[in-house]
N, C-alpha and C positions, 0 to 999 in steps of 0.2 A: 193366514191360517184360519178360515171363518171354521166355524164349528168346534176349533181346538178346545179341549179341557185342558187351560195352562196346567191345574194342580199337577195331572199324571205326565205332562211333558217335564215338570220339577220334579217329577218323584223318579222320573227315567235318570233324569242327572244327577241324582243324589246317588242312585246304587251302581252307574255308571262311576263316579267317584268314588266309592266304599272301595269297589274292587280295584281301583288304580292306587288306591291309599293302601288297600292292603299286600300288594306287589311290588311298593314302593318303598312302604315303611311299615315294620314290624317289631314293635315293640315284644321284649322278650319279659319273662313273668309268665305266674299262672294266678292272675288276679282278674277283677272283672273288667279293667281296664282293657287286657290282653286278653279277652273273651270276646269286647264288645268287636275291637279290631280285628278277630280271628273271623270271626261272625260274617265280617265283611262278603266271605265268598258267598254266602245265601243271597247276595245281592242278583247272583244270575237267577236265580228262582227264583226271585219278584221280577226280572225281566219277563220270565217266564209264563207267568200268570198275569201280567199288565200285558203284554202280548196276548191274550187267552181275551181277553176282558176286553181292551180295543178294536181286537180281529170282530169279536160278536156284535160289539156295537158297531162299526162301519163297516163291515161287508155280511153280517148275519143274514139281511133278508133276502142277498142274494141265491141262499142257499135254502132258506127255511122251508120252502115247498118240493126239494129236491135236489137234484145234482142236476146243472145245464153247464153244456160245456164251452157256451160263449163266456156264460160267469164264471167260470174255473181259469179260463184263459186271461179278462181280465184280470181277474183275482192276481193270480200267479205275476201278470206279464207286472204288476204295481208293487207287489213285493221286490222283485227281481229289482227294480229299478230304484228302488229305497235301497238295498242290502248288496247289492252286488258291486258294484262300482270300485268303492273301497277297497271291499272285499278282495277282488279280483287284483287291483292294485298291491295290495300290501303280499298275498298270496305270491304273486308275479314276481316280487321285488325277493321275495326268500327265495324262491326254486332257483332263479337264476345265481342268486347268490349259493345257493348250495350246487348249482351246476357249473358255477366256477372253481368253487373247492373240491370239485371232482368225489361230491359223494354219489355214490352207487345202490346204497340201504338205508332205512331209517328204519329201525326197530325190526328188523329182519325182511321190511319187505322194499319191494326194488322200486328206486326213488323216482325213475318217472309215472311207475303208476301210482304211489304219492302224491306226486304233482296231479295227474289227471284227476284222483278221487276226491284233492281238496279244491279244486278249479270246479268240480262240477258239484261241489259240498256233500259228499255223501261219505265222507272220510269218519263220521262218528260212529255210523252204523254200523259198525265190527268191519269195518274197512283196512281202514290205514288209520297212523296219526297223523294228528295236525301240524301242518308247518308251523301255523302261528297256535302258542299256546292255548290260546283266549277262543280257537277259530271254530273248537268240537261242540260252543253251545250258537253259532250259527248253525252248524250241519245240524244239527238235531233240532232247531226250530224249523229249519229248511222242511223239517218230514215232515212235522206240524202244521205246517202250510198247506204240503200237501195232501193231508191228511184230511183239513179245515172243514170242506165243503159238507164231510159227513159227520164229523162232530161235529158241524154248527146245527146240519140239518134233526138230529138224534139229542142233542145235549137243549134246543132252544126250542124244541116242538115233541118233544117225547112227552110220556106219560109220565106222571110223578113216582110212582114205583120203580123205572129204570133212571132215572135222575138221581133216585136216591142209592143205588145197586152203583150208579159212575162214582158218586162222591165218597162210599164207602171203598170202594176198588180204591179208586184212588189214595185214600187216605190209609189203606193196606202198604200200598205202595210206595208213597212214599214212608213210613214206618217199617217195612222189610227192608229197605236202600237204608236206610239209618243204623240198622241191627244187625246185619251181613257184613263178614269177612271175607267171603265167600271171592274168588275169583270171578264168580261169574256176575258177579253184582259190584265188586273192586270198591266197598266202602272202606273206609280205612285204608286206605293206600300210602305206605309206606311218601312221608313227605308231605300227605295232605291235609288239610286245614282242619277239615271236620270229619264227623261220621257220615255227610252227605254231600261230598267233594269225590262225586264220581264222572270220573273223566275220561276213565282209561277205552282207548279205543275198540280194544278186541273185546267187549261186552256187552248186554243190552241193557249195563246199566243210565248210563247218560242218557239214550232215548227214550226209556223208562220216566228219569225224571224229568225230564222237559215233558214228555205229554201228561202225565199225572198235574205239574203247576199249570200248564196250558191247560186243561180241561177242566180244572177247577175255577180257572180265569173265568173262563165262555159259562158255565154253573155261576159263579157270580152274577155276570150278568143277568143272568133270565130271571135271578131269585130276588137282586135288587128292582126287578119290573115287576115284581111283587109288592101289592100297593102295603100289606100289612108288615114285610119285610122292608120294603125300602121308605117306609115311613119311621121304621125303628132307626136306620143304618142312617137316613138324613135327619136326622136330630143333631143337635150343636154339639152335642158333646163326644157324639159315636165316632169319628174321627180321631180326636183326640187322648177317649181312651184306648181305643187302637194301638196309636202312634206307642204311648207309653208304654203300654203290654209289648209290641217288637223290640226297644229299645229298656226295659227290664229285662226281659229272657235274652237278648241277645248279651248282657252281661254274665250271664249264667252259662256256665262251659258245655252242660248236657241239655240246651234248650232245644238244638237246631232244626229236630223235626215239627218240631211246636210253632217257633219263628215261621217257618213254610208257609204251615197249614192255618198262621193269620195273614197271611199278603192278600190273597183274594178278598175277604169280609175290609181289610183295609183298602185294599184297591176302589171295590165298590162304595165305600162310604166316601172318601173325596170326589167324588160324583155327583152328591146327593144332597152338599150343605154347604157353604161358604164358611167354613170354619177358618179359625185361628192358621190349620194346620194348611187347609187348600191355599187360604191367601200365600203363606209363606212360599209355599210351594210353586205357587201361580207368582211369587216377587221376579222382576226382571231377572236379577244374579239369577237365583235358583234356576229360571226357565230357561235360560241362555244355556246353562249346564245339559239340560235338556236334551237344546235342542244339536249343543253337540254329542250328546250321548254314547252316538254309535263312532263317531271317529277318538271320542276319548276311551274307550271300550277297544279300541281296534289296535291302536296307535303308542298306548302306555307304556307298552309291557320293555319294550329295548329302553328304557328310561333308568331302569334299576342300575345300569352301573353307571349310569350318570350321578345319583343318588350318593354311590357311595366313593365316587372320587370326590365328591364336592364333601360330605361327611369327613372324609379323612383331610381334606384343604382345611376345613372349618375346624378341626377340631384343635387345631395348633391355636387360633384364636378364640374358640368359644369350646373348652373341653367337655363341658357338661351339658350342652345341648346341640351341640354340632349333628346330632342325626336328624334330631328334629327339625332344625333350620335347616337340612339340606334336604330333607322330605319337601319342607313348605317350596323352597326352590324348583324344587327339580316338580312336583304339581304343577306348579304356575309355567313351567315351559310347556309341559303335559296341556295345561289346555292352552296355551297360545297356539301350540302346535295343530292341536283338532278343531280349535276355530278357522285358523286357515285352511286345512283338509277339509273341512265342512264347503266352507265358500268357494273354495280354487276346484275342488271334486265332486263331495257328495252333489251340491244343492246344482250345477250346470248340468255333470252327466246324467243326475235323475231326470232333469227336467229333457236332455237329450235322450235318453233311453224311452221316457213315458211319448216322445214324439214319434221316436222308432218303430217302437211295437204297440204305437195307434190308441196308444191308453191317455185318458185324463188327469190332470191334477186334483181335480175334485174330487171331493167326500164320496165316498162310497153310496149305492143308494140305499136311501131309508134313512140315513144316519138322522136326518134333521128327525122326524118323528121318536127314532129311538134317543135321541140326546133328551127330546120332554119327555119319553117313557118314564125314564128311567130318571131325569131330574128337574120337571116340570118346568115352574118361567124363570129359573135363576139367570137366565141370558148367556150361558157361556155358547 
């Protein structure tokens, strides 16, 4: 992985974990404990915006002078090839199972155009729902993608007055998604975690917040290539106080739009300095996590009633902690499971799809320049 920034492949598998932790195991209370745990779902919005923030640094230049449509193609055809695989896998293995139990509807609408909307991921965008729970913030990074070419070209070469018009929009945005009851923003949805657990399909909330954390991602980037910004953001400590501000507020029950709108300022700072924090981040365990992110992210969710048959085994022998011991359980198959789907899936068919549709494995172009942009000779 020459060019890899270990920290953000750790930090991919830390929130890829949060949310498997928090679907797994849900401690009940209204204390900060069961705050910080609830907190969990803001994990996909830092997918979000580390998505935003990577896309700019390895494939940015390809767009920075325009829209060309050999670059869109790669682009797209390397996404595809990272994201699909699985995807399509796990996607495939539900419809048929729901085409043996002879379901006909899912949420009123008729299940094989279902099947089609979530096969071709555009099931978030007031489509259909998702077969798999977890699958509405693929479909809506899916837009983002292909959105990419003209936010990278607008957000990383525009003038500083519409930079600043994106980050306030944005930051409207996600703040109206936080404060909305409203059906047509579906915050607060009866069952869900927070005020910015918007999921529901028939909305333009979820596309909403996946491009507001994406576009403040790619806004990251440009503003850590700012030598008087990103001399502030790589200091030894910027990192770290970071880290502590997302992990105080996410103890805090009414943080969650706050939590959001530091991911990006945190993103870009493990970029920038060899902190305490990147190294941990960048430790073998943690990157391993990583680097199965997307098959632990994909693959968790049928795990939950494994969770609580093994809770209810355990509890005849250990009555006062048997949730917790069968959470740590039932995690540890969680990722045996997505390291094998990583090796047996993702990492052969990506590499068979990228042969396919004629694309490389390599860095994106520019990436090496923008990797000293943005963090001079640290050597990652």
């Amino acid at each position: 992985m020459s060019g890899e920034i270990r920290s953000l492949t750790g930090l991919r598998g830390i929130a890829a974990l949060m949310v498997a932790i928090l679907h797994i195991h849900q401690p009940g209370g209204d204390n900060w404990l069961s705050a910080l745990f609830r907190h969990g779902y803001l994990a996909v919005d830092l997918f979000f915006a580390l998505s935003g923030f990577v896309m700019a640094l390895t494939y940015g230049s390809m767009f920075e002078h325009g829209f060309s449509r050999k670059a869109y193609g790669t682009f797209l055809a390397k996404r595809l090839a990272r994201i699909y695989p699985l995807y399509f896998l796990v996607t495939g293995v539900i419809a048929i199972i729901g085409f043996m139990a002879d379901v006909h509807a899912m949420h009123g609408k008729n299940f094989v155009a279902v099947v089609v909307m979530n096969l071709a991921m555009v099931q978030a965008w007031g489509m259909a729902p998702s077969l798999m729970p977890v699958a509405w913030s693929i479909s809506t990074e899916w837009a983002a993608y292909l959105l990419f070419p003209w936010l990278a070209a607008s957000l990383l070469q525009g003038r500083v007055g519409y930079l600043c018009a994106v980050i306030i929009t944005c930051i409207i945005c996600v703040l109206v998604l936080s404060w909305s009851n409203t059906n047509f923003f579906v915050a607060n949805a009866p069952g869900g975690y927070g005020p910015l657990d918007v999921t529901k399909f028939d909305s333009v909330g979820p596309v909403a917040r996946c491009i507001a954390s994406f576009s403040l991602g790619i806004v990251a980037y440009r503003l850590a290539s700012v030598p008087a910004i990103g001399k502030w953001l790589g200091k030894p400590h910027a990192s770290m106080l970071l880290s502590i501000a997302v992990l105080v507020m996410a103890c805090i029950p009414t943080a969650d739009p706050y939590i959001v709108l530091t991911f990006p300022t945190l993103v870009a700072s493990l970029t920038l300095h060899q902190s305490g924090v990147s190294l941990f981040l960048g430790s073998k365990a943690v990157h391993s996590l990583g680097v199965w992110s997307y098959s632990i992210y994909l693959v968790h969710r049928p795990f939950g009633p494994v969770q609580e048959v093994l809770a209810r085994q355990l509890s005849i022998i250990f009555p006062w902690g048997a949730s917790a011991l069968a959470s740590g359980l039932t995690l540890l198959i969680v990722l045996a499971v997505s390291a094998t789907t990583y090796r047996v899936i993702e990492k052969p068919c990506r590499s068979f799809l990228q042969s396919m549709l004629g694309v490389r494995a390599s860095r994106g172009p520019g990436e090496r320049n923008r990797l000293a942009d943005i963090g001079g000779q640290r050597g990652y």
